[in-house]
C-alpha positions as CSV (number, residue, x, y, z in Angstrom):
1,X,6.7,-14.2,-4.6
2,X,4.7,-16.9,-5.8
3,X,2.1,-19.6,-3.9
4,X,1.2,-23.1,-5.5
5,X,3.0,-24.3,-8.9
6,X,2.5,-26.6,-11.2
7,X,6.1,-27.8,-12.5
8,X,5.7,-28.0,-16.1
9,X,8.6,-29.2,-17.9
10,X,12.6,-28.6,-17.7
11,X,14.2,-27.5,-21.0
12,X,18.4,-27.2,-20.7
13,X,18.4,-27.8,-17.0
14,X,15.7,-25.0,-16.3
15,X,12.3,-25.7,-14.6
16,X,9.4,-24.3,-16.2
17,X,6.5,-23.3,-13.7
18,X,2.7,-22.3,-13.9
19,X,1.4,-20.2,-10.8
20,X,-2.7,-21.0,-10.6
21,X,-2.8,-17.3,-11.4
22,X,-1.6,-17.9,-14.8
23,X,-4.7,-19.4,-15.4
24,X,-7.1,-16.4,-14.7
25,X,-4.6,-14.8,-17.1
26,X,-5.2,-17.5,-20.0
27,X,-9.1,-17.6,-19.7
28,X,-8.8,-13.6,-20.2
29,X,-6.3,-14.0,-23.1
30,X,-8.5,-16.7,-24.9
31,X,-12.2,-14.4,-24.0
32,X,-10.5,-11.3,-25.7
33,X,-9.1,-13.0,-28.7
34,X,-12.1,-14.9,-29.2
35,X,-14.6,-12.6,-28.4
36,X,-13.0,-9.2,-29.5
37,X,-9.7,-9.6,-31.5
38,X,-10.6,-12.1,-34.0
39,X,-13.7,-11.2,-34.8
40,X,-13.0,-7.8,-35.4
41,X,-9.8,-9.0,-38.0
42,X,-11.7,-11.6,-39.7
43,X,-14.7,-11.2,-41.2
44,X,-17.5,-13.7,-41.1
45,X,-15.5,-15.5,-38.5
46,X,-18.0,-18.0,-36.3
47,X,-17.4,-18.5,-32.6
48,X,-16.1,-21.9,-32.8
49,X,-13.2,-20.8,-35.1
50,X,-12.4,-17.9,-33.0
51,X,-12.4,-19.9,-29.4
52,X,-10.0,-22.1,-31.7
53,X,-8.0,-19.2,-32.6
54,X,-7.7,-17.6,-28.9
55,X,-6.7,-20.9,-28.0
56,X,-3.6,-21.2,-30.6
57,X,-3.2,-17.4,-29.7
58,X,-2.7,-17.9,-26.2
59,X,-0.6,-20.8,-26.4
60,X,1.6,-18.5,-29.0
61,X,1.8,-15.9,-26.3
62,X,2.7,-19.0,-23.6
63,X,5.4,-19.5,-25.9
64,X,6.8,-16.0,-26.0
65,X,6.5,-15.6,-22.5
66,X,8.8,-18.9,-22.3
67,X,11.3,-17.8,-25.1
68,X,12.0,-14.3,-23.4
69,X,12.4,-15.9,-20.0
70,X,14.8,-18.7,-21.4
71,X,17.0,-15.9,-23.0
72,X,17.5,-14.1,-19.4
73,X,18.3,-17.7,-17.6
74,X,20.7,-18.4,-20.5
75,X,22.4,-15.7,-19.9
76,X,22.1,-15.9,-16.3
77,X,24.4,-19.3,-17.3
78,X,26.9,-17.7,-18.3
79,X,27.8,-15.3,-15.5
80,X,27.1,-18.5,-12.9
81,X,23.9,-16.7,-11.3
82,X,21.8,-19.3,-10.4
83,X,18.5,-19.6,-11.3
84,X,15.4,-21.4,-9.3
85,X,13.6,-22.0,-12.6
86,X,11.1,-19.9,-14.7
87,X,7.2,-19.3,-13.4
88,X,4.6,-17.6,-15.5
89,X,1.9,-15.9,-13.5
90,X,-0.6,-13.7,-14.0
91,X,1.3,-10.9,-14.9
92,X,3.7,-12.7,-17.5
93,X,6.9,-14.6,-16.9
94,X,10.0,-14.3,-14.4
95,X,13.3,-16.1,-14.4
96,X,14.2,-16.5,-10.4
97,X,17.4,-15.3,-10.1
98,X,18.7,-16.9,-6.8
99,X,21.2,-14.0,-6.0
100,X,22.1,-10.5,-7.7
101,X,24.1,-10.3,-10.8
102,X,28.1,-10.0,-10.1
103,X,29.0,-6.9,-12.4
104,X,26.9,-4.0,-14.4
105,X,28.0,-5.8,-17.5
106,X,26.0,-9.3,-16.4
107,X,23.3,-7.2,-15.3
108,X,22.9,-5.6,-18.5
109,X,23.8,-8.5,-20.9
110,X,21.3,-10.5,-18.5
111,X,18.3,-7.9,-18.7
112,X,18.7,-6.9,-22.5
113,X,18.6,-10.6,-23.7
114,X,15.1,-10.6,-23.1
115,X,13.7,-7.7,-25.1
116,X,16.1,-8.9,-27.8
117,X,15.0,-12.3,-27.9
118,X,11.0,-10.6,-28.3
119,X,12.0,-8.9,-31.1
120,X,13.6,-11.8,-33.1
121,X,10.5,-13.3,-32.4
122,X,7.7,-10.4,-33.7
123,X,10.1,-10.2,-36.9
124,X,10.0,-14.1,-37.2
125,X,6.0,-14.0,-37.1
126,X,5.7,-10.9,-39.0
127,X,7.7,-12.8,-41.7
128,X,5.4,-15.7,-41.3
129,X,2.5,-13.8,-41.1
130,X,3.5,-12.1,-44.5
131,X,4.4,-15.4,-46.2
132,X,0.6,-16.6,-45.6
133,X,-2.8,-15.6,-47.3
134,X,-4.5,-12.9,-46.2
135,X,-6.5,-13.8,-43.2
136,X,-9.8,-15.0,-44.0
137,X,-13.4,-17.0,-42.3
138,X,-11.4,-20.2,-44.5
139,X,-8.1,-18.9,-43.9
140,X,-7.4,-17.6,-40.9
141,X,-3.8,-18.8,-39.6
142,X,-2.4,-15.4,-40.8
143,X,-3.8,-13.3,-38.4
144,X,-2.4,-15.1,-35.3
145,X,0.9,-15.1,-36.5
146,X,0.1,-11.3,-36.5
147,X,-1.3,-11.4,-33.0
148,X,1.8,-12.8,-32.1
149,X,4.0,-10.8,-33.9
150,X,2.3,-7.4,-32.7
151,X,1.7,-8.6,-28.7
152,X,5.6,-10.0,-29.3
153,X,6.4,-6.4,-30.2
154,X,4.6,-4.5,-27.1
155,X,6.2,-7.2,-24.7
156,X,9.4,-6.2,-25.8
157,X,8.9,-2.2,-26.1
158,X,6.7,-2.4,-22.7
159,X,9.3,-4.1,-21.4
160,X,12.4,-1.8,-22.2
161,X,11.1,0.9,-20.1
162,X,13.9,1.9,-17.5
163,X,11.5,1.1,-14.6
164,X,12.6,-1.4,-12.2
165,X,11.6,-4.5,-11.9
166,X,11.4,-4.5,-16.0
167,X,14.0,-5.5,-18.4
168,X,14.9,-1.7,-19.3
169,X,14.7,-1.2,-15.1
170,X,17.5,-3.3,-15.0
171,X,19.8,-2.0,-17.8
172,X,19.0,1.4,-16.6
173,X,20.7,0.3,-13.2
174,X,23.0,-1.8,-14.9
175,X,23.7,1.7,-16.6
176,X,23.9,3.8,-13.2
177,X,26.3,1.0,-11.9
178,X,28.6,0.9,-14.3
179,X,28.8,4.9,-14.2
180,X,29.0,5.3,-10.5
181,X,30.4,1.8,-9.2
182,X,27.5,2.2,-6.4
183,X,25.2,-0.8,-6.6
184,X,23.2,0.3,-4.3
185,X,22.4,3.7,-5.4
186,X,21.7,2.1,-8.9
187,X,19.2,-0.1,-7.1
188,X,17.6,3.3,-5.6
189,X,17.7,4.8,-8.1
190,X,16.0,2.5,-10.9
191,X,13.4,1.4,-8.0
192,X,12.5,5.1,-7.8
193,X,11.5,4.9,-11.4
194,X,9.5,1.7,-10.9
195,X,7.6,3.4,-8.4
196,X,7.1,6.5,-10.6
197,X,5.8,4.2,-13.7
198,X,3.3,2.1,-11.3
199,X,1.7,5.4,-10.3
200,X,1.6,6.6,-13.3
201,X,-0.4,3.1,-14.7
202,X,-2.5,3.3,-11.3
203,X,-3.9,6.7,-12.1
204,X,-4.0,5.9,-15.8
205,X,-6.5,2.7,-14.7
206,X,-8.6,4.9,-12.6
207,X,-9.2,7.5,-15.6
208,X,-10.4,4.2,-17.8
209,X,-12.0,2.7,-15.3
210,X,-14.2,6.4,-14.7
211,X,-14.1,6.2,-18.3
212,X,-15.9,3.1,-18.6
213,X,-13.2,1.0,-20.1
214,X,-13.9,-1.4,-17.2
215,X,-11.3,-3.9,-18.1
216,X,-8.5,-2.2,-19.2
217,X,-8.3,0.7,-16.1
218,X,-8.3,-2.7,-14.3
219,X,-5.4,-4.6,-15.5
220,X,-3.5,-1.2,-15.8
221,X,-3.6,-0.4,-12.1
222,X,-3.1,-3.9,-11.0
223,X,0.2,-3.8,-13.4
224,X,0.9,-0.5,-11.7
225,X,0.4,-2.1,-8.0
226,X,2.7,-4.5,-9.3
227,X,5.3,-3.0,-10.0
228,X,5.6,-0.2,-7.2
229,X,5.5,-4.1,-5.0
230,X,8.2,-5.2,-6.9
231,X,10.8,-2.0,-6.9
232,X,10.1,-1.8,-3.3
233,X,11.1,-5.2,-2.9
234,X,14.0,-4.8,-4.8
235,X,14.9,-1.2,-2.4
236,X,14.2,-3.7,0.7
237,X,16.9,-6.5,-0.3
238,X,19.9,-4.3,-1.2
239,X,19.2,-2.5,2.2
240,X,19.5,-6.3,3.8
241,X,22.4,-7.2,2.0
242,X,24.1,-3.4,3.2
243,X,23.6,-4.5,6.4
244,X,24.0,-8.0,6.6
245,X,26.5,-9.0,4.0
246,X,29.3,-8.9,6.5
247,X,27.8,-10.3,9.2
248,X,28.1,-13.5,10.1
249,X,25.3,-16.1,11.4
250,X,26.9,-16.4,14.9
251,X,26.1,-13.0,15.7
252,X,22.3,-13.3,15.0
253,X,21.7,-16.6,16.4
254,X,20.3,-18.1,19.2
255,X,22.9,-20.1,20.6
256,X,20.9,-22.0,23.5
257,X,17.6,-23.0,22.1
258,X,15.0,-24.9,23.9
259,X,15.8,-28.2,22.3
260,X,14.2,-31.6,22.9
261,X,16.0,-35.0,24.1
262,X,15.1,-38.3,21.5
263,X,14.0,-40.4,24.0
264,X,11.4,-37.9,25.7
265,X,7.6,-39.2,25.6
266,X,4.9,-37.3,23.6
267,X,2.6,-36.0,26.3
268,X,5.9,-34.8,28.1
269,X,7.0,-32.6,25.0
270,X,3.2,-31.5,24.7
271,X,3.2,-30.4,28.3
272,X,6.3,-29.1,28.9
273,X,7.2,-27.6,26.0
274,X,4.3,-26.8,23.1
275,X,2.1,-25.3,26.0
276,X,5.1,-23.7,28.0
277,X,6.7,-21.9,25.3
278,X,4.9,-21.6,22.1
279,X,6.5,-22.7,19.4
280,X,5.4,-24.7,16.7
281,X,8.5,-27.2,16.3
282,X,11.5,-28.1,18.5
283,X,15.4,-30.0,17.4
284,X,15.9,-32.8,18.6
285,X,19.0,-33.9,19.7
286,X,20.8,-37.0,21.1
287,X,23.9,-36.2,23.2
288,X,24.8,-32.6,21.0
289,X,24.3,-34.5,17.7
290,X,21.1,-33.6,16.1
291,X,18.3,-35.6,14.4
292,X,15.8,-33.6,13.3
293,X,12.7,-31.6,14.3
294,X,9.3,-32.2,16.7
295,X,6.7,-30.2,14.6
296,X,3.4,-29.3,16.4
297,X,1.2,-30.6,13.0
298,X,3.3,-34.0,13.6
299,X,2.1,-34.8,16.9
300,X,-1.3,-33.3,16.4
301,X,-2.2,-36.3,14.1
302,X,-1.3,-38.7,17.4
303,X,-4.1,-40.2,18.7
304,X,-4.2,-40.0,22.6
305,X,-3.4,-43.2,23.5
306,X,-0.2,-43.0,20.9
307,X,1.1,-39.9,22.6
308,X,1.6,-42.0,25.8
309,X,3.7,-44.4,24.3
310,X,5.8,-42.9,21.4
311,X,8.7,-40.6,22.0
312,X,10.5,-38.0,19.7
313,X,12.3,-40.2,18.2
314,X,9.4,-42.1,17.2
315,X,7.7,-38.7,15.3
316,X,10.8,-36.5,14.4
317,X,10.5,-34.7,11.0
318,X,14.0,-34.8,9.2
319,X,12.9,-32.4,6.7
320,X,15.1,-29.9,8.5
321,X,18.3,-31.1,8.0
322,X,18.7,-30.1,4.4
323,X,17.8,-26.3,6.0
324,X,20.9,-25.8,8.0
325,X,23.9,-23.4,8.0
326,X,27.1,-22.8,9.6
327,X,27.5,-20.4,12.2
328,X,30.1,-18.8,9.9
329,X,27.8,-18.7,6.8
330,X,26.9,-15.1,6.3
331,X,23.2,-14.1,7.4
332,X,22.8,-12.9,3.4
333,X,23.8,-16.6,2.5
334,X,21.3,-17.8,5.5
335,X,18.1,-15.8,4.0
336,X,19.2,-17.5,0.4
337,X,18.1,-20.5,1.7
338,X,15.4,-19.5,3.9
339,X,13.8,-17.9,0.3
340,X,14.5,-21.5,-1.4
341,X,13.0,-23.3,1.0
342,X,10.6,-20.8,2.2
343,X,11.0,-20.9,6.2
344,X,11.4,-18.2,8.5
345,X,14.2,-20.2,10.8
346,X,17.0,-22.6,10.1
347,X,19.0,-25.3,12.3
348,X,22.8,-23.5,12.8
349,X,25.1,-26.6,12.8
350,X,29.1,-27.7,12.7
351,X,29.9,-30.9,11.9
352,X,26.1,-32.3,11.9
353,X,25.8,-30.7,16.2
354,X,23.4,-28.2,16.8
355,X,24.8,-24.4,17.7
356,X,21.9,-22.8,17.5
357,X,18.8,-21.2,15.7
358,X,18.7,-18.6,13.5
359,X,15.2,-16.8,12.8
360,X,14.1,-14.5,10.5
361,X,12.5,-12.3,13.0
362,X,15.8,-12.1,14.6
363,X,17.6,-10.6,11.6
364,X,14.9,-8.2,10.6
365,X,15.3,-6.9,14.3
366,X,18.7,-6.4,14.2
367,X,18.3,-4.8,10.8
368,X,15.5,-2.8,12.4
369,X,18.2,-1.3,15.2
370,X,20.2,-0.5,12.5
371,X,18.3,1.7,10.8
372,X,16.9,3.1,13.9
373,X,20.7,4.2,15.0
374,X,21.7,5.2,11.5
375,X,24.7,3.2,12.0
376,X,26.9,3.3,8.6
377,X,29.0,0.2,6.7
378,X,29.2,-2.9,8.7
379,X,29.5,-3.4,12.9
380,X,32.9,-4.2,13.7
381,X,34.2,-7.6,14.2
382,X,34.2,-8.5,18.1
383,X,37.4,-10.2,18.5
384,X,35.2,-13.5,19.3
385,X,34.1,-13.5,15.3
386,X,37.7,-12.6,14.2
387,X,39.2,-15.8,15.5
388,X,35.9,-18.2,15.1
């Protein structure tokens, strides 16, 4: 979902994030404030006051964003749903859930908390927005605190809208779930409403757009984009798991890769094996124990004369070894960790020997065949996966 972060901070065992889109999203926050909101609330403000104020009223908003993610991942805690750590990006905030909520009830108590915990907040700044002087050029703290307390409000309502991926997207399938017992028809569904709200913001940002509110139509289709991606997404991982839950990694793997003996030279590897087949790394193994992996990047910093000598042993990238699975893991399991460690193929292993390779292409082909035969439920266990 997200490219380069910057790890922040960790508050009760949870990561905070930026994405470097966040930042376009904070220059625009602080420009509007500055240049439109305050100004318009305050009069007589001058524009170092207000760049002042858009600062402290995007950090307020940084804040919120933080507080209504942090109410979602404590919840998350409770229920023993893991949780990668919480980004902001340009769109807001997101808790990253490492796997689906066990029961309608988690779901909902999960997805509720965070419109709740908005609320508490916009009463808590209306409160001390009310307890302050009237906003003034001199006196202007007042009218962040009702910045706050009125963007607090809209990020809660906005939010509560039963359109998957949003909070009231996810009580609404919580809802459907509960009613029906059919996760993945919920999932349907509340996608199917995600997808009817993003159109419904994409058309509504052309009209501004045409309408010469340049900024606005802008950010509302983008949001709408947004969110038709993100219900899709959700429609395309319960149709994985429907097919794959059950299945086991045995079934999907390679189970004779091309692999790559320690003691081999360089320029024998690069001959026989980069050019020959095409891959961009290779396990290596001694005997049927294996030691790691012979990247293409790794040997293309070798100078000539060091590719004579060395031998893969001598350039082998251990970074794999903490990306492995067991051949009875399921292939769901698998893609967990290909997601947290974002790689498209992982090292099958018992006992620390190599059994084989499992690729992401390879599942999404299998998935491919079947949807293409409209098989239905799970393939039957060959009698070679029922006894391991």
């Amino acid at each position: 979902m997200f490219g380069k972060k910057i790890g922040l901070f960790s508050i009760l065992g949870f990561r905070v994030s930026l994405d470097f889109s966040w930042f376009f999203l904070a220059i625009l926050i602080v420009w509007s404030l500055s240049r439109g909101y305050f100004p318009a609330v305050i009069e007589g403000l001058d524009p170092n006051t207000a760049l002042v104020l858009g600062i402290v009223g995007a950090l307020g908003l940084f804040f919120s964003i933080i507080f209504h993610e942090f109410s979602h991942a404590i919840v998350a805690r409770q229920f023993d749903i893991p949780i990668a750590g919480i980004t902001l990006f340009i769109f807001g905030g997101v808790a990253e859930l490492e796997k689906e909520p066990p029961s309608a009830k988690s779901e909902f108590l999960m997805a509720i908390a965070g419109p709740i915990a908005s609320y508490v907040l916009a009463i808590a700044f209306y409160i001390i927005a009310g307890l302050l002087p009237d906003a003034t050029a001199g006196a202007p703290l007042a009218a962040v605190f009702s910045y706050l307390a009125v963007i607090n409000t809209i990020l809660a309502t906005f939010n509560l809208l039963p359109a998957f991926p949003l909070d009231g997207g996810r009580v609404f399938r919580a809802a459907i779930w509960g009613w029906t017992g059919n996760l993945q028809r919920a999932t349907k569904l509340a996608a199917g409403t995600g997808r009817i709200l993003g159109t419904f913001l994409m058309v509504l940002g052309v009209f501004s757009i045409i309408s010469g509110n340049f900024v606005a139509g802008m950010w509302q289709a983008l949001i709408g984009l947004f969110i038709i991606g993100a219900a899709r997404s959700s429609e395309i991982q319960m149709v994985m798991k429907t097919y794959l839950d059950d299945v086991p990694v045995r079934r999907l793997m390679v189970d004779d890769p091309v692999i790559i003996p320690a003691q081999l030279p360089i320029h024998e590897i690069i001959e026989d094996y980069f050019y020959r087949c095409g891959h961009k790394a290779f396990p290596v193994v001694r005997g049927d124990v294996l030691l790691g992996w012979v990247r293409l990047e790794d040997i293309g910093k070798l100078a000539v004369k060091e590719r004579a000598r060395l031998t893969a042993f001598d350039v082998l990238s251990r970074d794999g070894l903490d990306r492995t699975v067991s051949p009875d893991s399921s292939v769901t399991h698998a893609m967990d960790v290909m997601r947290k460690h974002n790689t498209s193929r992982l090292l099958v292993t018992r006992n620390g020997k190599l059994e084989g390779i499992l690729t992401l292409k390879d599942i999404m082909n299998h998935v491919a065949v079947r949807q293409e035969i409209g098989a239905a439920g799970h393939p039957k266990q060959s009698a070679e996966d029922s006894v391991g």
